[in-house]
N, C-alpha and C positions, 0 to 999 in steps of 0.2 A: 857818518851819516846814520846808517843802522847798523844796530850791534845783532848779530846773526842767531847769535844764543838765546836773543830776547824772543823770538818769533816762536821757537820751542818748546813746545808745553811743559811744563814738568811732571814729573810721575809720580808728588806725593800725591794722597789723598785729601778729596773737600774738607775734610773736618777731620783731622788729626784725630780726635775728641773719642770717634766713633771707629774702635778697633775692631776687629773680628777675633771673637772669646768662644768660650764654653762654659755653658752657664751649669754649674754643678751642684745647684742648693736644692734639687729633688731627686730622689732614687728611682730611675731610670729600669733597674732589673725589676722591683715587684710591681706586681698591678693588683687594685681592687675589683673588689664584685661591683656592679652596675648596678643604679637606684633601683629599679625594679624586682634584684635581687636581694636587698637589704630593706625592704620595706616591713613594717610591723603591723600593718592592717589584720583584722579578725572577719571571720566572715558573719555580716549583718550589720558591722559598724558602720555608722552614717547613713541609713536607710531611711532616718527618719527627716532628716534633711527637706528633700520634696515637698511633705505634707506642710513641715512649716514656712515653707517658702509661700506654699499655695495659701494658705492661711493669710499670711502675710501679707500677699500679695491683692487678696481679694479685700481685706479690711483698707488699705489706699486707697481702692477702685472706691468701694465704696464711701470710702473719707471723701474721695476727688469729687464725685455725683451729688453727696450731699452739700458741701461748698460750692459749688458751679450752681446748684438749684436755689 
């Protein structure tokens, strides 16, 4: 009628496919410095930034008002 073995789960794994490894393709003893340690910034670089945005930003305004009008 029924085979009793059938009812028994088995103990391989869902997906054969998917072993348990160790992934060894990075060096694991050294570590680097953190971005903020390795940055090359000067001090006053990009200061100017701002101005031009503001610049920028008011020449649209005023592009937008003269179009709308």
């Amino acid at each position: 009628m029924s085979d009793p073995s059938r009812d028994q789960p088995e103990q391989a794994p869902l997906n054969p496919a998917l072993k348990s490894r160790t992934d060894t393709t990075y060096d694991t003893e050294t570590s680097t410095p953190g971005p903020l340690e390795t940055t090359g910034a000067r001090e006053g670089q990009g200061e100017g930034w701002p101005v031009i945005w503001l610049v920028v930003t008011v020449i649209c305004v005023a592009l937008a008002i003269y179009f709308i009008l």
